[in-house]
N, CA, C and O atoms as a Tinker XYZ file with bonds, in Angstrom:
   520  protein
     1  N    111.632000  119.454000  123.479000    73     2
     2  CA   111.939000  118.133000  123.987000    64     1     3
     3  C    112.454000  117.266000  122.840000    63     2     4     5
     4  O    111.822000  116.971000  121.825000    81     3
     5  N    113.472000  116.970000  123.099000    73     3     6
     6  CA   113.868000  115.588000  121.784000    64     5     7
     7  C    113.844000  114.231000  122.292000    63     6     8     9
     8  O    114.399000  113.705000  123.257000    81     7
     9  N    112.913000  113.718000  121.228000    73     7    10
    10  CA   112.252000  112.569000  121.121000    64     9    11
    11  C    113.429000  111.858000  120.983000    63    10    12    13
    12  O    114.335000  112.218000  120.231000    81    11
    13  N    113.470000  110.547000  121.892000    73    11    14
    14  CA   114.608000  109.892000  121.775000    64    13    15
    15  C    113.878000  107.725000  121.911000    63    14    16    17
    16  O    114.031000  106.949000  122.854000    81    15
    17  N    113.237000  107.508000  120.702000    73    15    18
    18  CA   112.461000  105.753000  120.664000    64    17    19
    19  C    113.900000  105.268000  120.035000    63    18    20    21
    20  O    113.638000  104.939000  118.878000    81    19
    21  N    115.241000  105.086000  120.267000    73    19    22
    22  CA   115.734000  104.000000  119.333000    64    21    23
    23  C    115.764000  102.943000  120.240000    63    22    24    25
    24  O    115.967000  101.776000  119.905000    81    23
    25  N    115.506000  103.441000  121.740000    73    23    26
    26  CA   115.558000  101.654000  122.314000    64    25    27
    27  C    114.122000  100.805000  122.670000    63    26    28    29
    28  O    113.045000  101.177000  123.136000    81    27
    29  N    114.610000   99.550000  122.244000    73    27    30
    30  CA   113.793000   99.176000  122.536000    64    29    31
    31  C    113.243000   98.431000  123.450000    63    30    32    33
    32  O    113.975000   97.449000  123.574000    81    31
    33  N    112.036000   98.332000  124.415000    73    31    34
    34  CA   112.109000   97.823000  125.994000    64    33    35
    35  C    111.781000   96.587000  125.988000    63    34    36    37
    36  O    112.292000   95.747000  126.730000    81    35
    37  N    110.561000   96.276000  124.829000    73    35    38
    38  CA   109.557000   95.138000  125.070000    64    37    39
    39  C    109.078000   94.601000  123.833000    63    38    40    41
    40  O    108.639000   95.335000  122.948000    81    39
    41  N    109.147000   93.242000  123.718000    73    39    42
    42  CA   108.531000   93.217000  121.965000    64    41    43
    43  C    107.137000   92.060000  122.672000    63    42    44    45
    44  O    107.386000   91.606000  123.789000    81    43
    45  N    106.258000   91.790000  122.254000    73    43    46
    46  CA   105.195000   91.024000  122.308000    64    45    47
    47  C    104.808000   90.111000  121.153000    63    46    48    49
    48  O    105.003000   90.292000  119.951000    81    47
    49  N    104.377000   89.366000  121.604000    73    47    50
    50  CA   103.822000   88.004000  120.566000    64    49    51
    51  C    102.931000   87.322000  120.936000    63    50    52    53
    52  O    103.252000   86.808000  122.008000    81    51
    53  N    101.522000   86.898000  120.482000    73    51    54
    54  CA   100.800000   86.666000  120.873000    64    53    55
    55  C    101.166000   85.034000  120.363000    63    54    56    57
    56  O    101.819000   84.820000  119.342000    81    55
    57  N    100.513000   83.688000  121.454000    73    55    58
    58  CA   101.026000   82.760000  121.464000    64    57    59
    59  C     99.470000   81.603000  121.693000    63    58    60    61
    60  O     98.749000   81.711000  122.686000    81    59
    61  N     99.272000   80.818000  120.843000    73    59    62
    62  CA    98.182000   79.746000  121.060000    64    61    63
    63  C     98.330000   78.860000  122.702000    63    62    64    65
    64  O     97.555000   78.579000  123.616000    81    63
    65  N     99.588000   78.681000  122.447000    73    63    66
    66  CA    99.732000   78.080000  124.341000    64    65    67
    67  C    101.062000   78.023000  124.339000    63    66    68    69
    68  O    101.984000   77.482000  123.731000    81    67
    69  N    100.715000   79.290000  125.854000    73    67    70
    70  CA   101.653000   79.719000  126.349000    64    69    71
    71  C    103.202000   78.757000  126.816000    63    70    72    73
    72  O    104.386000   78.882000  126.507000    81    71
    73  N    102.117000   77.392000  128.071000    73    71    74
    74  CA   103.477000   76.689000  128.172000    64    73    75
    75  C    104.028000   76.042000  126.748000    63    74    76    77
    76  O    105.220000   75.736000  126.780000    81    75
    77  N    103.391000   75.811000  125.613000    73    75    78
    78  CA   104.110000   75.343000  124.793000    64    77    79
    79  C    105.399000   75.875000  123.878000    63    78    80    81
    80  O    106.369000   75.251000  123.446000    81    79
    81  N    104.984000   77.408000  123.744000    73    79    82
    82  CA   105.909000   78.109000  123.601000    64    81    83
    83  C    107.325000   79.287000  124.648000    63    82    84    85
    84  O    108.381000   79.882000  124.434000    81    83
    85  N    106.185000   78.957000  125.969000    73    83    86
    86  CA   107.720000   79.441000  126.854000    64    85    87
    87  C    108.777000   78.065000  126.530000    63    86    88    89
    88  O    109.946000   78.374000  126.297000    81    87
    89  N    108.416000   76.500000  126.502000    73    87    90
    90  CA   109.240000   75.456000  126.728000    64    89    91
    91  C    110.184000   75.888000  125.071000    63    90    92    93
    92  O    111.395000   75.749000  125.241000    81    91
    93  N    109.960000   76.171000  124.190000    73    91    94
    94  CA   110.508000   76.351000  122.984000    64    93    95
    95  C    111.507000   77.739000  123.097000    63    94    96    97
    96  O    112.635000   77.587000  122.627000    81    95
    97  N    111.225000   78.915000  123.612000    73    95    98
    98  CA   112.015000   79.990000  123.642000    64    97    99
    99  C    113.257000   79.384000  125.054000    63    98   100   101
   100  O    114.440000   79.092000  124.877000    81    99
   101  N    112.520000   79.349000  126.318000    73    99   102
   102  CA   113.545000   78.622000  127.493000    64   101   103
   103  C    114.105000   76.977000  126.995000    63   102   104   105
   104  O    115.167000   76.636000  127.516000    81   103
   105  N    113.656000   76.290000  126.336000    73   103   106
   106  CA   114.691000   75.553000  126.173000    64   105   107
   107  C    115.302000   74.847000  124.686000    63   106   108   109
   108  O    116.261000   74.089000  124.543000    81   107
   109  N    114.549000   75.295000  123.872000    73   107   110
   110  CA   115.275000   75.134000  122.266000    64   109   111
   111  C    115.898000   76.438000  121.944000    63   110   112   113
   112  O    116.724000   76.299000  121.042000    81   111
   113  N    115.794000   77.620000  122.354000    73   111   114
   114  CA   116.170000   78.596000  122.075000    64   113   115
   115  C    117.258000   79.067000  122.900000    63   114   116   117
   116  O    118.284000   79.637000  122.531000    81   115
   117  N    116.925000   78.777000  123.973000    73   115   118
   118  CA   118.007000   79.117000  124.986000    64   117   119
   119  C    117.841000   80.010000  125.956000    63   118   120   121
   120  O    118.610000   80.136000  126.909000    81   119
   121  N    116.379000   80.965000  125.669000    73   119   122
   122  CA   116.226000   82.479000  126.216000    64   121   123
   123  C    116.606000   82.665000  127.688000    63   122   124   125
   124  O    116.265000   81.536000  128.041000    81   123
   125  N    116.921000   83.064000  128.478000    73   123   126
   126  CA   116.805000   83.096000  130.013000    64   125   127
   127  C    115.026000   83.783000  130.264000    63   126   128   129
   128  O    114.498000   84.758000  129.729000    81   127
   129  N    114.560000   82.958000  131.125000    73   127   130
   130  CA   112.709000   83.377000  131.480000    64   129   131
   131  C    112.978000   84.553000  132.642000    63   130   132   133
   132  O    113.696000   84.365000  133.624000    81   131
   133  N    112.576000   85.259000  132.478000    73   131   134
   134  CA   112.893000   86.598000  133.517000    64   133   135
   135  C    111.599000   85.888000  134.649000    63   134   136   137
   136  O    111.813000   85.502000  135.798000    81   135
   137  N    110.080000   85.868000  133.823000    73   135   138
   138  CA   108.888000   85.658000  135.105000    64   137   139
   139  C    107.854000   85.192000  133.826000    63   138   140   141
   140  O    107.956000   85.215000  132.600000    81   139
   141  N    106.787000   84.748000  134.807000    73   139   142
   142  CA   105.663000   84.100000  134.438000    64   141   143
   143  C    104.232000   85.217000  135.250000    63   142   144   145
   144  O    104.082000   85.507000  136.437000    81   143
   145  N    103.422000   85.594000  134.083000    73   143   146
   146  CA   102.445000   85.766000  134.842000    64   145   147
   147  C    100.839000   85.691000  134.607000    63   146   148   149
   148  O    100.117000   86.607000  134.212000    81   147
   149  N    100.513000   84.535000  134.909000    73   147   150
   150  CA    99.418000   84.317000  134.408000    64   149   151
   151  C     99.724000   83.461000  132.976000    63   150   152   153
   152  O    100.470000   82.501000  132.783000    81   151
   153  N     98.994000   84.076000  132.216000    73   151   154
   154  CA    99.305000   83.427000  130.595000    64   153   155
   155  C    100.030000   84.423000  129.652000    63   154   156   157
   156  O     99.926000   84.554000  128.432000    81   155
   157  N    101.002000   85.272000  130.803000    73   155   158
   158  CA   102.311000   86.126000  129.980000    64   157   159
   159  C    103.173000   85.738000  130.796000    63   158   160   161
   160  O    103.208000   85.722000  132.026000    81   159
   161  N    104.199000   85.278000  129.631000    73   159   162
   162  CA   105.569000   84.967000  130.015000    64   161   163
   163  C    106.880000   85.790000  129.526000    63   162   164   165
   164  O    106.821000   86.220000  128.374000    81   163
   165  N    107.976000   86.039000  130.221000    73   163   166
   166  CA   108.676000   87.230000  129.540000    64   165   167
   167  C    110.698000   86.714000  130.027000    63   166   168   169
   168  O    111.399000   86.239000  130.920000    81   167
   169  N    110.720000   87.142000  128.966000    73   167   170
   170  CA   112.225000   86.417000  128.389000    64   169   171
   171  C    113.260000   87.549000  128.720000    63   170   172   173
   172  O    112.801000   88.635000  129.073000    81   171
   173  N    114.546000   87.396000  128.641000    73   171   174
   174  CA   115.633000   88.416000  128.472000    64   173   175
   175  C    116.294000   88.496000  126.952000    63   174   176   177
   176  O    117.168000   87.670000  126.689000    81   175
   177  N    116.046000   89.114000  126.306000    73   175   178
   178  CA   116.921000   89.220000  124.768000    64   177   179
   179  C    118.115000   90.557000  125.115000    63   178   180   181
   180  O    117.952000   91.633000  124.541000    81   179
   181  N    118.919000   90.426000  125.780000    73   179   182
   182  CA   120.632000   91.024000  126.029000    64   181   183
   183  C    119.577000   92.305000  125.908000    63   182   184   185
   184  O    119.445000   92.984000  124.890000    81   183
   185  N    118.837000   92.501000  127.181000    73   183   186
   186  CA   117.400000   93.608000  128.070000    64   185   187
   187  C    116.869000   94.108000  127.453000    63   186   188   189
   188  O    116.616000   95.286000  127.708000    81   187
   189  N    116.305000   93.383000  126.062000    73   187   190
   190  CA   114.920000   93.792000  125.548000    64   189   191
   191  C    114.474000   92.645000  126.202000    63   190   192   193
   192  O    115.134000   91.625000  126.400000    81   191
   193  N    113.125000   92.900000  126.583000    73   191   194
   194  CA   112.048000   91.959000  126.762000    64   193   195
   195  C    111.186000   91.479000  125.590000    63   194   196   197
   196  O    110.631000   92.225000  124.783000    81   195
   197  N    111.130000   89.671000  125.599000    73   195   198
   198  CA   110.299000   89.182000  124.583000    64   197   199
   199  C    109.480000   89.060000  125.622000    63   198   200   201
   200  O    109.844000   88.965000  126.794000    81   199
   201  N    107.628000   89.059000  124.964000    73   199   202
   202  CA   106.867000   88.835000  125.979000    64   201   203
   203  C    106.020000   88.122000  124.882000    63   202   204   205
   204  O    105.616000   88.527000  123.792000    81   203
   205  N    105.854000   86.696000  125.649000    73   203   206
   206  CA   104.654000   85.960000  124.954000    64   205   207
   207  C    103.637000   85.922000  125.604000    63   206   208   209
   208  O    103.688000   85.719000  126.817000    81   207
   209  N    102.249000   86.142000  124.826000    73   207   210
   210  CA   101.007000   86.224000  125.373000    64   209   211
   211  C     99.953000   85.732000  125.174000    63   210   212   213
   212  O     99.487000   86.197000  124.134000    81   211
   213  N     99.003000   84.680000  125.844000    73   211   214
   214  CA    98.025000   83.601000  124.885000    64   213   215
   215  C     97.168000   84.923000  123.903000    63   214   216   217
   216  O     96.757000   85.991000  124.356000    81   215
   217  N     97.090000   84.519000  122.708000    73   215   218
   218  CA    95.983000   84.903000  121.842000    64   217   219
   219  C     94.916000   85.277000  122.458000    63   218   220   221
   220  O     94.407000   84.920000  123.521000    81   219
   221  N     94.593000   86.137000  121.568000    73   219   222
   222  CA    92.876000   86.251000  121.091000    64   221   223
   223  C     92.608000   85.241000  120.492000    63   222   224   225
   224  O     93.256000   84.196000  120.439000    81   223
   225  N     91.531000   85.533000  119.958000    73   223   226
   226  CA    90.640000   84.887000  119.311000    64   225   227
   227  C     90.934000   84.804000  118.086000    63   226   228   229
   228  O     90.731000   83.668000  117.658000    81   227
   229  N     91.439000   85.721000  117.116000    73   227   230
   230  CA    91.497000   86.032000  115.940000    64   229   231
   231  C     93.621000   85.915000  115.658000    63   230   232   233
   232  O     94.441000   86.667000  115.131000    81   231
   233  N     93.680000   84.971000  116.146000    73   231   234
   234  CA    95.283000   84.880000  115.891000    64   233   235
   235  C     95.670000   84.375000  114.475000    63   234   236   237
   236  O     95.036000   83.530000  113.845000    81   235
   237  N     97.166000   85.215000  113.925000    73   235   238
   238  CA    97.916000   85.163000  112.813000    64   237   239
   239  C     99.295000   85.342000  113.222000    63   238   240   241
   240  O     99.550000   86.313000  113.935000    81   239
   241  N    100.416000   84.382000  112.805000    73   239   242
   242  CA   101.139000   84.645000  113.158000    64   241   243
   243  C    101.894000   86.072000  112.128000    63   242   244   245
   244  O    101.797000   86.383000  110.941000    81   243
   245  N    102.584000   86.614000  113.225000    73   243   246
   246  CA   103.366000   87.995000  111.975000    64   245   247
   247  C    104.738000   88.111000  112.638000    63   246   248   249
   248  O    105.216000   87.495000  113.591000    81   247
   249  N    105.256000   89.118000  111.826000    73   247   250
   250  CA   106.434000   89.663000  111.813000    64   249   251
   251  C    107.443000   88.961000  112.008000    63   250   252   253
   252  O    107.068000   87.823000  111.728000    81   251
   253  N    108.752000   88.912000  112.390000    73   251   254
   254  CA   110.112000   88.300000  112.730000    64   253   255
   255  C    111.015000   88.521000  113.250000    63   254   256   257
   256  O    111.615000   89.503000  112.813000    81   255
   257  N    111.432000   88.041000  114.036000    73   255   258
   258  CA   112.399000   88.822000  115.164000    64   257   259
   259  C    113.676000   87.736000  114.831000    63   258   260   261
   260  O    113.676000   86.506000  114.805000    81   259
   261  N    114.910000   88.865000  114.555000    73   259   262
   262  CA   115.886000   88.473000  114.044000    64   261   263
   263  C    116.784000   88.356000  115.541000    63   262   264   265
   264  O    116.696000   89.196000  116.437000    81   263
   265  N    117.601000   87.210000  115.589000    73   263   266
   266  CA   118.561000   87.097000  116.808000    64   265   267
   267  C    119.931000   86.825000  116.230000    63   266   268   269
   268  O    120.265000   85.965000  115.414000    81   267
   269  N    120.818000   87.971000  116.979000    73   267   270
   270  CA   122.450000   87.981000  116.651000    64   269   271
   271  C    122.912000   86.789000  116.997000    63   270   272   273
   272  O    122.243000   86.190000  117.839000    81   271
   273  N    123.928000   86.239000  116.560000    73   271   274
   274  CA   124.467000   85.449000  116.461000    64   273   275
   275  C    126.077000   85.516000  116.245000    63   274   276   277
   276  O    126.558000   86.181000  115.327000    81   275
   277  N    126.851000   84.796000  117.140000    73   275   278
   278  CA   128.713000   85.004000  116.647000    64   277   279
   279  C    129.122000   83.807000  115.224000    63   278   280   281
   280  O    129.869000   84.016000  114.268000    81   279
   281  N    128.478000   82.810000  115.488000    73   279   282
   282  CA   128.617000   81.773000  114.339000    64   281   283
   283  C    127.509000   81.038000  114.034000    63   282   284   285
   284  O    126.977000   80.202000  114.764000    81   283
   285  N    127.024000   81.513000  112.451000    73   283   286
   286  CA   125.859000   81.090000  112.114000    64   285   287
   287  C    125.942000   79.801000  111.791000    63   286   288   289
   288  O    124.871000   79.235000  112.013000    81   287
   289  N    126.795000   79.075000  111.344000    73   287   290
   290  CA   126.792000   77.357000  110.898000    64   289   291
   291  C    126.888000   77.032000  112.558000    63   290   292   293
   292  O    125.748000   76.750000  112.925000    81   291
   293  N    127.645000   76.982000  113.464000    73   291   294
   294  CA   127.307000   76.590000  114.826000    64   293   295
   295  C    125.986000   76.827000  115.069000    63   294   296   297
   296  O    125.168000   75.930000  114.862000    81   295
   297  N    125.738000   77.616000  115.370000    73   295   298
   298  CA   124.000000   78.406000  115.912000    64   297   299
   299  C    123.259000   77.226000  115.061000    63   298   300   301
   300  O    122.933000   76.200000  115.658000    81   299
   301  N    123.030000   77.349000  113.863000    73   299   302
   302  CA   122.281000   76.238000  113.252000    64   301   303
   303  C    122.232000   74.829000  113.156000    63   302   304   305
   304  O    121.393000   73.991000  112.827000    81   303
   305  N    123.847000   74.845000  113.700000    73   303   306
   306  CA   123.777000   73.179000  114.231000    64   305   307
   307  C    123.023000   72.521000  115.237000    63   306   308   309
   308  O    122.363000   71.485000  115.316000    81   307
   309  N    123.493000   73.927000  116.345000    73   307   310
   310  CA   122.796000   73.134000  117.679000    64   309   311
   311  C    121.975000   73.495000  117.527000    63   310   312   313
   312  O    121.980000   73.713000  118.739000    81   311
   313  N    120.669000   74.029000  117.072000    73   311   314
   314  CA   119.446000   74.680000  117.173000    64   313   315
   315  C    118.499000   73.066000  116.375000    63   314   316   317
   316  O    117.513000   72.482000  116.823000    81   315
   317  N    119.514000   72.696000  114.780000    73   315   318
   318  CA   119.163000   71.521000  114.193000    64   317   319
   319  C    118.903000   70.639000  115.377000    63   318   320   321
   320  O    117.768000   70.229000  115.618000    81   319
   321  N    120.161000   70.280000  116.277000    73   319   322
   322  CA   119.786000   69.141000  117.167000    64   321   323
   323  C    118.910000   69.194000  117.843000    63   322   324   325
   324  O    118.246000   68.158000  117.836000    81   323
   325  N    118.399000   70.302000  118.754000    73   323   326
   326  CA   117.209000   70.840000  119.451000    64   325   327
   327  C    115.817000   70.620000  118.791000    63   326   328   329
   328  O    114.795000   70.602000  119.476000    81   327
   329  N    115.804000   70.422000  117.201000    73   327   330
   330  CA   114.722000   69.899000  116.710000    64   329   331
   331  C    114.137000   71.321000  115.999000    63   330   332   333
   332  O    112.922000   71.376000  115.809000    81   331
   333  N    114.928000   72.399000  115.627000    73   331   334
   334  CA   114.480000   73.329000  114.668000    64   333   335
   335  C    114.680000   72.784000  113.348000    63   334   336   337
   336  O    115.663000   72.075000  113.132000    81   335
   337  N    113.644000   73.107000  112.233000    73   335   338
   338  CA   114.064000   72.723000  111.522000    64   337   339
   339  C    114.299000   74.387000  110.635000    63   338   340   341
   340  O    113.870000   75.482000  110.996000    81   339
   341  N    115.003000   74.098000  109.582000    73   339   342
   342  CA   115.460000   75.549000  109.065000    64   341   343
   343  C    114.395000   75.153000  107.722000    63   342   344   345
   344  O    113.998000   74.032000  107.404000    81   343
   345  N    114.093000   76.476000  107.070000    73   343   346
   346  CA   113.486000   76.880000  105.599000    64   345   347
   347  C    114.569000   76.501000  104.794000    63   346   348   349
   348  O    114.436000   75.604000  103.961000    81   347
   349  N    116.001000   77.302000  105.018000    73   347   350
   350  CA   116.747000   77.356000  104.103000    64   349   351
   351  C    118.228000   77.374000  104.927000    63   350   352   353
   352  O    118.433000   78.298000  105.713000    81   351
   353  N    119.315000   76.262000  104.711000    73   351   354
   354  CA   120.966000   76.684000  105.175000    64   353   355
   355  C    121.555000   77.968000  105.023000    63   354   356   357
   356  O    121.447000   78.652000  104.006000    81   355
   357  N    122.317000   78.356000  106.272000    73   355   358
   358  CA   122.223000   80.000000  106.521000    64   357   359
   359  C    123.058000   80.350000  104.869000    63   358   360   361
   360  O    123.983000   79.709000  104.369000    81   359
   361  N    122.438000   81.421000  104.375000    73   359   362
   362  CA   122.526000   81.920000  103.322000    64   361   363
   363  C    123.246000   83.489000  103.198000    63   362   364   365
   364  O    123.011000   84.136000  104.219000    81   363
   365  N    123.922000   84.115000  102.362000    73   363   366
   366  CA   124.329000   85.462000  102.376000    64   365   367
   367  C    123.363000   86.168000  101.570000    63   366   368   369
   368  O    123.175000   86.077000  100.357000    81   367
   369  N    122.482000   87.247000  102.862000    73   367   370
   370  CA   121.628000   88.237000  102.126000    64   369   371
   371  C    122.221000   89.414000  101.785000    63   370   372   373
   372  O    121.551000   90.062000  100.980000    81   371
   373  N    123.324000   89.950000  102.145000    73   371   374
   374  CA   123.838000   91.041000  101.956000    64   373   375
   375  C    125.051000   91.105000  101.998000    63   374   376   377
   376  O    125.553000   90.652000  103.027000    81   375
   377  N    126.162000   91.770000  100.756000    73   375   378
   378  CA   127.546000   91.929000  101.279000    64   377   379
   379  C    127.607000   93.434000  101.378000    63   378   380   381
   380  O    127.226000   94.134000  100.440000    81   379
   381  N    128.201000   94.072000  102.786000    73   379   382
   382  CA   128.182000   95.034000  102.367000    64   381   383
   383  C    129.792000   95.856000  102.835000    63   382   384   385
   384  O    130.617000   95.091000  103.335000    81   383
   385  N    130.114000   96.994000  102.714000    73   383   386
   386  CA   131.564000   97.429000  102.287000    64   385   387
   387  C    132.025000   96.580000  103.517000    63   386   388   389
   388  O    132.897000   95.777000  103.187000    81   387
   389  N    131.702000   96.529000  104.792000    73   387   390
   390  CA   132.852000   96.440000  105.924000    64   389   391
   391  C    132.439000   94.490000  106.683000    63   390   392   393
   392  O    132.959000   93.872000  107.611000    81   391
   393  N    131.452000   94.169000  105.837000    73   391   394
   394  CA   130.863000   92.710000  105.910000    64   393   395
   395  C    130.076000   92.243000  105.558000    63   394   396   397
   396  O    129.194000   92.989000  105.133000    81   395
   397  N    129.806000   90.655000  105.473000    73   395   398
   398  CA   128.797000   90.338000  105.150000    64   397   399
   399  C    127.715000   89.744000  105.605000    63   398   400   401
   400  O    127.926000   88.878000  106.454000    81   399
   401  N    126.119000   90.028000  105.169000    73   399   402
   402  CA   125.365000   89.869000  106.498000    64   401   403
   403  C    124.482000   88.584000  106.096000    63   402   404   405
   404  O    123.628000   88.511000  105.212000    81   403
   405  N    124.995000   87.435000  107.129000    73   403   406
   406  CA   124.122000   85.822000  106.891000    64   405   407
   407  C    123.059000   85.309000  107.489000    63   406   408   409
   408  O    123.015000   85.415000  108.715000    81   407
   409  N    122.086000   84.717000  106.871000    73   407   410
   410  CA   120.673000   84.218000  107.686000    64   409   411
   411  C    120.340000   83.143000  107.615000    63   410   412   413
   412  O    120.738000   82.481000  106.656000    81   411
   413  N    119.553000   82.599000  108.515000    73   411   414
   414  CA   118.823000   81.525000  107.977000    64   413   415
   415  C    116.881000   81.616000  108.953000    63   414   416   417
   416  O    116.321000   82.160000  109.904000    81   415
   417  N    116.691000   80.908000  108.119000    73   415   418
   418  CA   115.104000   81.303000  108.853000    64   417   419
   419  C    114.477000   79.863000  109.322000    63   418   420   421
   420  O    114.830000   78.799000  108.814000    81   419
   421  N    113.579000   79.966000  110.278000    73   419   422
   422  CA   112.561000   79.452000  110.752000    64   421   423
   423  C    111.150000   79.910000  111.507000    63   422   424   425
   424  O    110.681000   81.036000  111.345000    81   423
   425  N    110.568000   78.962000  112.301000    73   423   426
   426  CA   109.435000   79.150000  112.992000    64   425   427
   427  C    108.863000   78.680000  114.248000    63   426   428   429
   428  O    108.435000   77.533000  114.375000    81   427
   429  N    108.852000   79.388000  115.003000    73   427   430
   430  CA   108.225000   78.681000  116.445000    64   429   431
   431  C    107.192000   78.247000  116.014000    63   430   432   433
   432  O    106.631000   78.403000  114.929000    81   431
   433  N    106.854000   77.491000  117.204000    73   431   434
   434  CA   106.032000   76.688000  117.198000    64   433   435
   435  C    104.352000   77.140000  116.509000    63   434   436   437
   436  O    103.657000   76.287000  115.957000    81   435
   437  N    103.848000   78.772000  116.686000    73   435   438
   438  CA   102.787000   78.942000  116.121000    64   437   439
   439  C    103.490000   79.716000  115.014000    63   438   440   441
   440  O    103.034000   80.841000  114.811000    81   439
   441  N    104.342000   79.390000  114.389000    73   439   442
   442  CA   104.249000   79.772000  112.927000    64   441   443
   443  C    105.068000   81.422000  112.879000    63   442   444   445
   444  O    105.703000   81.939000  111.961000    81   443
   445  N    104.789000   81.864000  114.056000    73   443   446
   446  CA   105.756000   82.610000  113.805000    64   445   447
   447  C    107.481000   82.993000  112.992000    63   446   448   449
   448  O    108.347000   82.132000  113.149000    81   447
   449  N    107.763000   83.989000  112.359000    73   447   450
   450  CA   109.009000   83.604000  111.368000    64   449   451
   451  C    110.328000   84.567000  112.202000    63   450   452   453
   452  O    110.381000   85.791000  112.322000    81   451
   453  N    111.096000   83.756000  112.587000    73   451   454
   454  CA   112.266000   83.871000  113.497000    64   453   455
   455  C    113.370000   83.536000  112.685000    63   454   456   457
   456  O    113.303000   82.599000  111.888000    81   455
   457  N    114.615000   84.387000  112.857000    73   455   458
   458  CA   115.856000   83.800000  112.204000    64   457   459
   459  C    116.983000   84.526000  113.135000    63   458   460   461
   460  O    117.008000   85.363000  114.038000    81   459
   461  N    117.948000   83.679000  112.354000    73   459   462
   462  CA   118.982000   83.781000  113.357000    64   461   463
   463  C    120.282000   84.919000  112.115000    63   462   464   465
   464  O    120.062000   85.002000  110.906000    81   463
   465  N    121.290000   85.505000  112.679000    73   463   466
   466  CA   121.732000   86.738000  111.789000    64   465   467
   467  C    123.202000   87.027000  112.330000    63   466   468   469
   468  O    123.517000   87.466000  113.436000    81   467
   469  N    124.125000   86.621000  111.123000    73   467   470
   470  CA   125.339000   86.604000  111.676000    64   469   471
   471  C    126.155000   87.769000  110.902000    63   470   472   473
   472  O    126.255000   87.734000  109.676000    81   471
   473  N    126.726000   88.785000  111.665000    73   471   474
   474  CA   127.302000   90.164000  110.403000    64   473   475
   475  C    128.998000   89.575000  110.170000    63   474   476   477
   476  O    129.822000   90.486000  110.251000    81   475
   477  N    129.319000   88.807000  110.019000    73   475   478
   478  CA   130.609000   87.898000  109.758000    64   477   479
   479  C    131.484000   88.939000  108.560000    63   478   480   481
   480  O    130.964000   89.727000  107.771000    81   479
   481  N    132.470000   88.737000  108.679000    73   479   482
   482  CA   134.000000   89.321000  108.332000    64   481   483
   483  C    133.936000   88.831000  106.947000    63   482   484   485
   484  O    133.781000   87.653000  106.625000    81   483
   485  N    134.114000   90.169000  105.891000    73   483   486
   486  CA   134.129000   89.916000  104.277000    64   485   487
   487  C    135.046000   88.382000  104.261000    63   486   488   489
   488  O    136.035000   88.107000  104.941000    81   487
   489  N    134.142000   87.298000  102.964000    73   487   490
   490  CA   134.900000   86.180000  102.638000    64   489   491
   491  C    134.094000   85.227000  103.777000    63   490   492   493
   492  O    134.091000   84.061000  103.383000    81   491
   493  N    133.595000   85.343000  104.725000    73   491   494
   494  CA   133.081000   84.480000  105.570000    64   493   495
   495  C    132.203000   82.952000  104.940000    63   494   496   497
   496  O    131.051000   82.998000  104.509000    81   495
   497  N    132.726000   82.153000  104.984000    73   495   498
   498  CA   131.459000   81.079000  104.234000    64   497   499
   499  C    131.342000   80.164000  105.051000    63   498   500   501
   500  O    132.434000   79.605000  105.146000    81   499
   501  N    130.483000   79.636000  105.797000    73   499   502
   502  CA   129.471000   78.396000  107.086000    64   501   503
   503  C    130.356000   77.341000  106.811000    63   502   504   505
   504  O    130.991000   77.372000  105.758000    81   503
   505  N    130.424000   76.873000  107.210000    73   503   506
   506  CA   130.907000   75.772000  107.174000    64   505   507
   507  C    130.112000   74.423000  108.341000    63   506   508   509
   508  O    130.658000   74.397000  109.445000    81   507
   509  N    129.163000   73.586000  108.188000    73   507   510
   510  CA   128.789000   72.265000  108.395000    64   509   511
   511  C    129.680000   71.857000  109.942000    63   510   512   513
   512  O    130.455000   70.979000  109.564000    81   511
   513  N    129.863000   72.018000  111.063000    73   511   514
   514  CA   130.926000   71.158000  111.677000    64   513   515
   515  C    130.137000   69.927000  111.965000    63   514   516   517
   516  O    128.928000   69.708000  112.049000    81   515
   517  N    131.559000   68.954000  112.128000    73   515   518
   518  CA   131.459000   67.834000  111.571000    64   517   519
   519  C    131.497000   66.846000  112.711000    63   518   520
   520  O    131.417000   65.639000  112.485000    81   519
């Protein structure tokens, strides 16, 4: 049998309160809400499922879920107006032979570390619109 995990169906995140963070993914983020159930709520990421879920008891926020992006200085504009605030202006972490790959980071609301990730055309530099 060959093992075949490169896709992926469902990612999870455990969430201090729930409506506070479905209102942040459905409407600062943009997500489309697939359903609600109970105190799990579950998103469309282009058909992976994000699924937020109230905590335990013992909550930390972890990991980071990176979201594609066509233009990272746009993306960060309107996301700015929406009331994200960024760590750092999208930055170049990587050039590599066929492009270069740009980020910038933040955090939902429980601290979780989210960024946004643009693979832009060698020479690419953000530009502020104005």
């Amino acid at each position: 049998m060959l093992l075949n995990l490169r896709h992926i169906g469902q990612i999870a995140l455990p969430v201090t309160d729930v409506d506070r963070s479905e209102a942040f993914y459905k409407d600062v983020l943009g997500l489309p809400k697939l359903y609600r159930f109970g105190d799990l709520t579950f998103f469309d990421c282009a058909g992976v499922r994000l699924l937020l879920e109230k905590s335990r008891e013992d909550f930390k926020p972890q990991g980071c879920i990176y979201f594609r992006c066509a233009d990272i200085a746009l993306t960060t504009n309107e996301l700015s107006k929406r009331g994200v605030a960024f760590q750092h202006k999208p930055h170049l972490i990587a050039s590599m032979d066929d492009h270069d790959l740009w980020m910038a980071f933040f955090t939902d609301p429980d601290g979780h570390m989210l960024a946004i990730m643009h693979e832009a055309p060698k020479g690419y530099a953000p530009s502020t619109p104005g």
